[in-house]
Structure formats: C-alpha cells, structure tokens
C-alpha positions in Angstrom: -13.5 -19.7 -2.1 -14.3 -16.4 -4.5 -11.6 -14.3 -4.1 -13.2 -10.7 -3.0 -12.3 -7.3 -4.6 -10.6 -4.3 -3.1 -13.4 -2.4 -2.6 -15.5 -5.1 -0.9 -13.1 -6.1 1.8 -12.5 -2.6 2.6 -16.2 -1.8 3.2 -16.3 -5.1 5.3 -13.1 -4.5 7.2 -14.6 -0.8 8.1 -18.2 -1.6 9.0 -16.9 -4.2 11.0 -14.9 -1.8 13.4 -16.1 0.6 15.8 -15.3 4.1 14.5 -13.7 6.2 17.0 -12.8 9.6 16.0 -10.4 11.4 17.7 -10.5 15.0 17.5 -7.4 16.8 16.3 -5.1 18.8 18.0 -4.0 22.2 17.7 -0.7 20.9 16.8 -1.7 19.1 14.3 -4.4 21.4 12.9 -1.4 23.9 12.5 0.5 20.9 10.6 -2.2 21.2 8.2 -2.1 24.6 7.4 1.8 24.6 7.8 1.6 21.6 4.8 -0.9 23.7 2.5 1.2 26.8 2.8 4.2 24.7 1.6 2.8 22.7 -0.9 1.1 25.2 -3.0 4.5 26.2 -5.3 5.7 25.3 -8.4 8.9 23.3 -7.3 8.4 19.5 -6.9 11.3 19.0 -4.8 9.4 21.6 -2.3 6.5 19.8 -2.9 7.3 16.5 -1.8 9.7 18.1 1.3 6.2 20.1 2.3 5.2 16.2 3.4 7.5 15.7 5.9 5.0 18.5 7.8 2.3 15.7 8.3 4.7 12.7 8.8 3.1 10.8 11.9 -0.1 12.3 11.4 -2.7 11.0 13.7 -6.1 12.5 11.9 -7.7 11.4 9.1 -8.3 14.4 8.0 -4.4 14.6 7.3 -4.6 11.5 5.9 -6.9 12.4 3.2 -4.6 15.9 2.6 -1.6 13.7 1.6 -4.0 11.0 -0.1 -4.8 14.0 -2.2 -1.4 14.8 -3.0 -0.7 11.1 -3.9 -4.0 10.5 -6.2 -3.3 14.4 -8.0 -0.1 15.5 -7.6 1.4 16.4 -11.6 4.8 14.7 -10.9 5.3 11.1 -10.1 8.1 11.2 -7.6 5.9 13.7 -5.8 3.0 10.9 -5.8 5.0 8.4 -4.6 6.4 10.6 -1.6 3.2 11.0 -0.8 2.4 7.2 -0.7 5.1 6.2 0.9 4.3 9.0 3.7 0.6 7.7 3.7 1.9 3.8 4.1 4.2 5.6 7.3 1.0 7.1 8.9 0.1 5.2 12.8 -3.5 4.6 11.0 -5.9 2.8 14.1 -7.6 1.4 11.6 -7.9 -0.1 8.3 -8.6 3.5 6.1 -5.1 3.9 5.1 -4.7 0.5 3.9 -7.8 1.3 1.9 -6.4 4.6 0.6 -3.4 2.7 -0.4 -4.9 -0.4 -2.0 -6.9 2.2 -4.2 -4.0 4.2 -5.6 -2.3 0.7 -6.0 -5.1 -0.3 -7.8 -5.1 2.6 -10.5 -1.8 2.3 -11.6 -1.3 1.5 -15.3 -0.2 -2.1 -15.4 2.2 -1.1 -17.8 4.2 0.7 -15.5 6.1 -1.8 -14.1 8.5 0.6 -12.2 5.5 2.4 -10.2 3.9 -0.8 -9.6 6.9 -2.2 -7.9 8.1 0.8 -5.4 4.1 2.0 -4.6 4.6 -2.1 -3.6 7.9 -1.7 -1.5 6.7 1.3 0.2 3.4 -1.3 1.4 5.2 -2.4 3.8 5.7 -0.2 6.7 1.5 -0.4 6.9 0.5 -2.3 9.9 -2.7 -3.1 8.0 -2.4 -5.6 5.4 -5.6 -7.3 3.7 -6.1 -5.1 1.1 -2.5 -4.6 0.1 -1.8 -8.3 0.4 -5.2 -8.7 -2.1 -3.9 -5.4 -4.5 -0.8 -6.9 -5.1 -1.3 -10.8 -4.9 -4.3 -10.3 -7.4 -1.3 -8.8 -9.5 1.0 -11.5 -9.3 -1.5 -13.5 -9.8 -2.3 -11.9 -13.5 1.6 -11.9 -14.4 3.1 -14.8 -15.9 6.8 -16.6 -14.8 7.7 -18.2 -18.6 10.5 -20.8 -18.7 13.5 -19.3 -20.3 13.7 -20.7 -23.8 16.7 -22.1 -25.3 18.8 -20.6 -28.0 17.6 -21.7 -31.7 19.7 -20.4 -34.8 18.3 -20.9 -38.3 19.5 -20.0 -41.9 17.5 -18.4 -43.4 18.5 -17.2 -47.4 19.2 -13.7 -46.0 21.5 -15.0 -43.6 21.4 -16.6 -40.3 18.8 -15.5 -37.0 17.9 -16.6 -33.5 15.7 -15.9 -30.8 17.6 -14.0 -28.8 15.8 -11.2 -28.5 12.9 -13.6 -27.0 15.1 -14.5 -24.5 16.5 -11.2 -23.2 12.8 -10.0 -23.4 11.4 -13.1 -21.0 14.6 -12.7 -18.3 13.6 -9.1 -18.4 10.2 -10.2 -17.4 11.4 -13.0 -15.0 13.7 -10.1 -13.3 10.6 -8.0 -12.8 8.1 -10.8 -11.7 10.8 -11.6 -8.9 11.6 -8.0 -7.4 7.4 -7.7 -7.1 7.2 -11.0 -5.5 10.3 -9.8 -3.0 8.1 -6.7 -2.3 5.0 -8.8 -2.1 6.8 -11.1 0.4 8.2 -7.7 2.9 4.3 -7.9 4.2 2.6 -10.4 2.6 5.3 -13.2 4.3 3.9 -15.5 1.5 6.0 -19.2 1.3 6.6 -18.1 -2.2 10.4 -17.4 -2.1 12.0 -18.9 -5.9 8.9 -18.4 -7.9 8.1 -21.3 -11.1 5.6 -20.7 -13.9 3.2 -22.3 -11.5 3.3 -19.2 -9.0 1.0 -17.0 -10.4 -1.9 -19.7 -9.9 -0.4 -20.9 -6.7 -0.5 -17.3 -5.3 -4.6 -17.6 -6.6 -4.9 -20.1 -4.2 -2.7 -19.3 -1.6 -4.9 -16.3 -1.0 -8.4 -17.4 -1.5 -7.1 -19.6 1.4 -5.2 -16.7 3.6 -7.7 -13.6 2.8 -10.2 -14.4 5.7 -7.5 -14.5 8.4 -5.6 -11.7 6.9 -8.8 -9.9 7.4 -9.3 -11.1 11.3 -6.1 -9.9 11.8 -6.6 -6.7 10.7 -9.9 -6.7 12.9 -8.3 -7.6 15.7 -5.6 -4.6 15.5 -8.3 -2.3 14.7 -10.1 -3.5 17.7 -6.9 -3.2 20.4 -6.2 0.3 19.0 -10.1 1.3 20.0 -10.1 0.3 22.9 -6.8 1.9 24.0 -8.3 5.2 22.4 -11.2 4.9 24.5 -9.0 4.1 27.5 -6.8 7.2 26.5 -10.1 9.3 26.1 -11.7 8.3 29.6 -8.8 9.3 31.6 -8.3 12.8 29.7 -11.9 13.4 30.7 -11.3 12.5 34.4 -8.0 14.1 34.7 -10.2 17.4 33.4 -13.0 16.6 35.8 -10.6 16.5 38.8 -9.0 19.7 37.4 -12.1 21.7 37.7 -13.3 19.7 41.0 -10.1 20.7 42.4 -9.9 24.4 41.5 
C-alpha cells in the first residue's frame, strides 16, 4: 500500500466530512480582540501568556489567529506555546490536526529538540491521522544503528579509538527513543524497545494502520456534527417558542 502524504489525507479527511460552521459568539469574538491587543508587544513572555486568552477556543477563526502565531511568531518558545495551545483546541473536526501536521512538517530536520516537543505536545489532539503520518514518516527516515564496540589502535603518533563514534550513535539512539515515546503517547504503535529494524517496520506498520486511522478520524468528525446540528435545532426551537410565547 503507497503510503499517502500530509497534504493528501488532509484534503481527503476534510472533503469527506460535512462542514458545519458554527457561528462565533460574542464571547469569543471579544477573545479575539482581547488576544490581538495582548499580543502585539515586544515581550515574548507577554506574547505567549496573550494565548492563554483563546485557550478552549471553539472557532476556527481562532484557530487560524494562534496557527498564525505558531507558523510567524520571531521566538521559538513563543511558536511552540502556540502549538501546544493549537493541539489543546476541542477542534470537531480534522483542521487542527491539519494545521498541526503542517507546522510539524516544516521544521528543520536538524532540529532535533523542536521536532521532539512540537511531537509531545501532538498528543492532547483528538485527531490523529496526520500526526500519526507527520511523525511516523519521520521515524521512519531516522536510523537506530547498533552501538559499535570499542577498537584502539597505534598509530606512530600514539594510540586512538572510536570513541567519539560511539558517544555520537548513543546520542542518536537517545534521541530516536524519546521521539518514538512521543510517537507512541498517540500513535499507541507496538513499537516500545526500538532495533535497527524499526524505522522500516514503522514503514509498514503504517501503510497497514493509515486507512483505519483515517476512519477513525471520520467517524469522530461525524458524531461531533451531528451533536452540532442537534445543539443547533434546539437553540432555534427554544428561540421560536420564545417569540411564540411573548
């Protein structure tokens, strides 16, 4: 099975739901322009405090205001905040994930320590097909080497080993384990001790788990729209016998 990419399981998983959209409330319309007030200073610790304003946002359009602050923000702890706030977020449907998988997916692979928190902070999303892909297809690119043994030589300078080598591959070990921990907080993958086997196995593992990863999302998608429409009909006829009753 063909593994697919972020973008086209997002478009799939969205198309295939029944868009909703519920309009905002006052509250949470003066959330906004509480946030925008705070956000715009210099200080970064004010910044990322001015996120707590939209924490259990239900809009999308607050959604996209921290999404911004996540892809854009100048200072990294600032970005994550925002991330982790956006992964927080009671989303009804799979655009968070999506939002998520995408900054996920343009972090420098070279920076190991982003890649592993933006990964921990994945897991308080209900939604989980793209992160599981963002991250698995990550893993997957990694490698797990054996840890070599020590040699020593003589050389006519003196004596060397590789020692170096080895620190450098425990190092990388070390971090292929704490992102396959992270992995595992949502992901619940069998892959516990990992081998040098694992990054191919994980391949595998989710060309095999991607399509019900995916139904499952649809499914959650689809029991949050119909309580919405529930929720929406008996607004409307609590109104209607408000006016009838007047």
């Amino acid at each position: 099975m063909r593994l697919l990419s972020i973008a086209w399981v997002g478009l799939c998983l969205f198309a295939s739901q029944q868009v909703f959209a519920l309009a905002i409330t006052p509250e949470e319309a003066k959330a906004q322009t509480e946030f925008t007030k705070a956000y715009r200073v210099n200080d970064k610790v004010a910044r990322r405090t001015a996120l707590s304003i939209l924490e259990g946002a239900k809009h999308d359009s607050s959604w996209k205001l921290i999404y911004n602050v996540a892809a854009t923000d100048p200072e990294s702890e600032v970005r994550l905040g925002a991330f982790a706030t956006l992964a927080r977020e009671p989303a009804r449907d799979t655009s968070v994930a999506h939002m998520l998988a995408q900054l996920y997916s343009v972090i420098k692979d070279n920076d190991v320590e982003d890649k592993l928190s933006y990964a921990k902070a994945m897991a308080t999303s209900e939604f989980k097909t793209e992160l599981v892909i963002a991250v698995a297809t990550r893993l997957a690119a990694l490698r797990y080497p054996d840890v070599p043994k020590l040699v020593q030589s003589q050389t006519g300078g003196g004596s060397s080993d590789n020692r170096r080598q080895i620190e450098t591959v425990k190092k990388q070990r070390a971090e292929y384990e704490e992102l396959l921990e992270a992995f595992n907080a949502f992901a619940k993958s069998e892959f516990k001790m990992p081998t040098k086997d694992t990054p191919g196995m994980i391949k595998r593992w989710l060309e095999t788990n991607q399509t019900k990863l995916a139904t499952a999302d649809k499914e959650l998608a689809d029991k949050y729209h119909k309580e919405d429409l529930e929720a929406a009909k008996a607004a409307k006829e609590a109104a209607d016998a408000a006016k009838v009753a007047k």
